[in-house]
C-alpha positions as a LaTeX table, in Angstrom:
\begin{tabular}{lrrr}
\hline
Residue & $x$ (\AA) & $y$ (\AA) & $z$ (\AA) \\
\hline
Unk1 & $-111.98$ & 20.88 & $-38.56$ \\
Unk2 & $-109.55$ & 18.79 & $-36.07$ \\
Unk3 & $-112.02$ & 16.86 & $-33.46$ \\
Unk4 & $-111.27$ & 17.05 & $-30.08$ \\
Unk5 & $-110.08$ & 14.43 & $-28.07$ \\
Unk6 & $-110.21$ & 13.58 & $-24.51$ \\
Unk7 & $-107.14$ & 12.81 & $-22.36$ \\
Unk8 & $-107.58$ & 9.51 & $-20.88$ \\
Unk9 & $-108.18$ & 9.03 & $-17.31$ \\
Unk10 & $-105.87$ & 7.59 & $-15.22$ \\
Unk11 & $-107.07$ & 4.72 & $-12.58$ \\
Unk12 & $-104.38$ & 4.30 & $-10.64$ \\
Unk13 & $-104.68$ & 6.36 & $-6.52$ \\
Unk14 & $-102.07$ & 8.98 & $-6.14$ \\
Unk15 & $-100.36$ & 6.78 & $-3.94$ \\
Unk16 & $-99.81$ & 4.13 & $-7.03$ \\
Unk17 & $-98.57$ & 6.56 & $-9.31$ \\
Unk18 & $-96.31$ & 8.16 & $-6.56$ \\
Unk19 & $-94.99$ & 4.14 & $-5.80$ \\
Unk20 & $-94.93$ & 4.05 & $-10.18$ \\
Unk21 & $-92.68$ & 6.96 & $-9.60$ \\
Unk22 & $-90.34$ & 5.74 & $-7.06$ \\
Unk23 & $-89.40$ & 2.35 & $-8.84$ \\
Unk24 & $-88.95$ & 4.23 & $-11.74$ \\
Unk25 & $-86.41$ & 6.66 & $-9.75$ \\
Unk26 & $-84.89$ & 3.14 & $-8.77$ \\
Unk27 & $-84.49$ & 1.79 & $-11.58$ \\
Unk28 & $-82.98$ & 4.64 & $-13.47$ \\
Unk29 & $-78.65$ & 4.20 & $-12.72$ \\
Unk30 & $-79.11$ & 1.02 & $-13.51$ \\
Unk31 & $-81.03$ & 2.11 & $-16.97$ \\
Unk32 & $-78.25$ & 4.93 & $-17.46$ \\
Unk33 & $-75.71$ & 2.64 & $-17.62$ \\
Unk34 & $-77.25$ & 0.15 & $-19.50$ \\
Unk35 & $-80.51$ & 0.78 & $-21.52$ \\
Unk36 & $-81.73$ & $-2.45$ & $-22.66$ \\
Unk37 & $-81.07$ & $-4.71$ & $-19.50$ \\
Unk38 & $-82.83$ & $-7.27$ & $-18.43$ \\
Unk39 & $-85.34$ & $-7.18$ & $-15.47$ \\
Unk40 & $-83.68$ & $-10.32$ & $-14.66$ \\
Unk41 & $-80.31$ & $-9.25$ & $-14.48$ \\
Unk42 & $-81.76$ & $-6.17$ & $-11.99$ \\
Unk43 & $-83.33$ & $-9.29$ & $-10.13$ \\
Unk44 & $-80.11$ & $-10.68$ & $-9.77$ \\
Unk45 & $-78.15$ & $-7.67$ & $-8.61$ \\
Unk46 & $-81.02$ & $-6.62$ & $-6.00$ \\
Unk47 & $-80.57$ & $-10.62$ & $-4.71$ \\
Unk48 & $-76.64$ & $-9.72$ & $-4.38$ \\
Unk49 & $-77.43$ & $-6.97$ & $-2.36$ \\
Unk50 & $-79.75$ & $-9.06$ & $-0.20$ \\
Unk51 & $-77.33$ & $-11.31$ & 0.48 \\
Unk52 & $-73.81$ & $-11.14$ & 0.08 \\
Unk53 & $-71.97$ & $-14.06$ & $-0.72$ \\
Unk54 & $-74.48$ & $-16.49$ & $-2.34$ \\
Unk55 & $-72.84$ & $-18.92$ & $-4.95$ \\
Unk56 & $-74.04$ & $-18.75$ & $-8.45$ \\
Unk57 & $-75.80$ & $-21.94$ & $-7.97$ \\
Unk58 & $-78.17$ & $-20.28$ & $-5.48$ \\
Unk59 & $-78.60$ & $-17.36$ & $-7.18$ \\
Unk60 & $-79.92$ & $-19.03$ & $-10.44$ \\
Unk61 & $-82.39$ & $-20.90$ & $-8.00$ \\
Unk62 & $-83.57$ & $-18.00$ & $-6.77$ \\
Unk63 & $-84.24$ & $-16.05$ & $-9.89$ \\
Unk64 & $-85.52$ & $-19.37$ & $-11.82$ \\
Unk65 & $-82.98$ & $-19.43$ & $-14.50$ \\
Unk66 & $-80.31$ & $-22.14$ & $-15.63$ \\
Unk67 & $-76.67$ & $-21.58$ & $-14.05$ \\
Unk68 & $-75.31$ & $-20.96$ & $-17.44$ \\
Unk69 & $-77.80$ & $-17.63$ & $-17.91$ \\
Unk70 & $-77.02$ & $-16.89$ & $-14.40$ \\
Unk71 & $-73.26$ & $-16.61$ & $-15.29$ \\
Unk72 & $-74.03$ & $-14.66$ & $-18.06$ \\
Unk73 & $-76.09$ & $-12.14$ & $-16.22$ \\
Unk74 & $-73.55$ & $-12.02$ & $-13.34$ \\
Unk75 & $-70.53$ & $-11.66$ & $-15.95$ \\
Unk76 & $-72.11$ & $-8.83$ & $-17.81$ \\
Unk77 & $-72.63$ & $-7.38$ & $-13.90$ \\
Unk78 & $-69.33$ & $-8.22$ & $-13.20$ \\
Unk79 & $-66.21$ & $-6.21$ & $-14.46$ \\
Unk80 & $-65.40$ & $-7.82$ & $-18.10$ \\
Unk81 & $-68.98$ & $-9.11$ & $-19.76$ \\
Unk82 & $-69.15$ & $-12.47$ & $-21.35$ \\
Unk83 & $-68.23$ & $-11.21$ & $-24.91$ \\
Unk84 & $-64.78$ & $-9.99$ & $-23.57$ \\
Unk85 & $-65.93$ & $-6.14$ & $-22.95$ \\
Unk86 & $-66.11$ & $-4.13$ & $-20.22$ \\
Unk87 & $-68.87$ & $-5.11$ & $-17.67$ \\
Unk88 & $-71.13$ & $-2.66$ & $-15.31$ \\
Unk89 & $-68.42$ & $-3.57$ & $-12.49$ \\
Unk90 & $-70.88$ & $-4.06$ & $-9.80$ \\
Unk91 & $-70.63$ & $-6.74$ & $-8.60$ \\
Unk92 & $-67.51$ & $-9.40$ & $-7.92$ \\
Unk93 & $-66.88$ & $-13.37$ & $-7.55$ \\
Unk94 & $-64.85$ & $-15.31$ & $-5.41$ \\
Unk95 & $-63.11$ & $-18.52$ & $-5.24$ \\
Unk96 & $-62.74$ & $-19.52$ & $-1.62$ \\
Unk97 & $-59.53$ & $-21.11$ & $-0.78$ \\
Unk98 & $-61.21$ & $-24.03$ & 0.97 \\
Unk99 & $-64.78$ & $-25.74$ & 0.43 \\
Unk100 & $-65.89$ & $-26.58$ & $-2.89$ \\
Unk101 & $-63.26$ & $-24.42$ & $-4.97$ \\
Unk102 & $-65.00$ & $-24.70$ & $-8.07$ \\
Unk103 & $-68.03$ & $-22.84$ & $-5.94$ \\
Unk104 & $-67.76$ & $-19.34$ & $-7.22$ \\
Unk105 & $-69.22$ & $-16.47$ & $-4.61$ \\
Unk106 & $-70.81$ & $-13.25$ & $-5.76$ \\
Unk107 & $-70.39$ & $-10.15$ & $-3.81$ \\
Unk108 & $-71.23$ & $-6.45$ & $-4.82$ \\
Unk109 & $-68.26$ & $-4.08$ & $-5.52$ \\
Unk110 & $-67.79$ & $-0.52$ & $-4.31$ \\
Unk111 & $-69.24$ & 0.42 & $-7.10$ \\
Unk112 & $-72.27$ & $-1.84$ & $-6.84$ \\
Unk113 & $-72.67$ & $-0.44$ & $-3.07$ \\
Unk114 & $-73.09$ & 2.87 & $-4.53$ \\
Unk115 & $-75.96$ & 2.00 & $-6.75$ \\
Unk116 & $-77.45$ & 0.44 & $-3.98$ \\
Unk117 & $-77.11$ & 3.32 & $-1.95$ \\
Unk118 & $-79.29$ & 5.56 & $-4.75$ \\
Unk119 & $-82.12$ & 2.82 & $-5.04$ \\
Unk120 & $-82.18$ & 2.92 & $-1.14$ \\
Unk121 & $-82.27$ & 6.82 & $-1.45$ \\
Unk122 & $-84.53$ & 6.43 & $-4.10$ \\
Unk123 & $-87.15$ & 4.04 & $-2.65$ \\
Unk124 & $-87.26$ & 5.76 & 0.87 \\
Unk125 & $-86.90$ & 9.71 & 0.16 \\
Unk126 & $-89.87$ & 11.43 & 1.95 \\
Unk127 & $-91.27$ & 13.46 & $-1.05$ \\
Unk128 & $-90.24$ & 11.25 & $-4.64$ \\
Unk129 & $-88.36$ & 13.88 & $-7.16$ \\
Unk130 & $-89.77$ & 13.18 & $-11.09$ \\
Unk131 & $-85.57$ & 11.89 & $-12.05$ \\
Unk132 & $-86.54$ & 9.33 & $-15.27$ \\
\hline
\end{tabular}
């Protein structure tokens, strides 16, 4: 005879599953696109959204990471990835023609605006939809 067992109870308020909810709404283009990434490269992207037009210098400050691994994150963001294949295309960097030339700027694309766009719609949409 199969023993019955109880479902376990959940301790988080209706309000912290419905915010569990919402990230995970957020969250989920980016995890279409690419399964695996890493919550630092999504850290990285979100800061490019902040703030258009930060160098890769301040961006690895900002997410605590050597500028090497923050050129690999923002290459594999960018439109070819660091092993030579396509990237996600979302976001874009740029030499200025004066300053510090070998300063490199990092700037979403169209494409990156539109993800944006559905975390935005994601994060702030009265009543959350169950999407991931």
């Amino acid at each position: 005879m199969a023993e019955a067992i109880d479902e376990p109870k959940s301790y988080l308020t209706r309000s912290q599953r419905e915010t569990c909810l919402r990230l995970g709404n957020a969250l989920a283009p980016l995890t279409r696109v690419r399964p695996n990434m890493r919550m630092n490269v999504v850290l990285m992207l979100l800061l490019v959204g902040k703030e258009d037009g930060l160098t890769v210098s301040e961006l690895a400050k900002r997410c605590g990471v050597w500028k090497t691994v923050a050129t690999r994150y923002l290459s594999d963001l960018g439109t070819i990835d660091r092993h030579g294949r396509p990237g996600l295309g979302l976001i874009t960097m740029v030499q200025r023609v004066y300053g510090d030339r070998r300063e490199k700027h990092v700037y979403l694309t169209e494409r990156g605006l539109e993800f944006a766009s559905q975390i935005r719609v994601a994060l702030t949409e009265p009543k959350p939809r169950r999407r991931f």
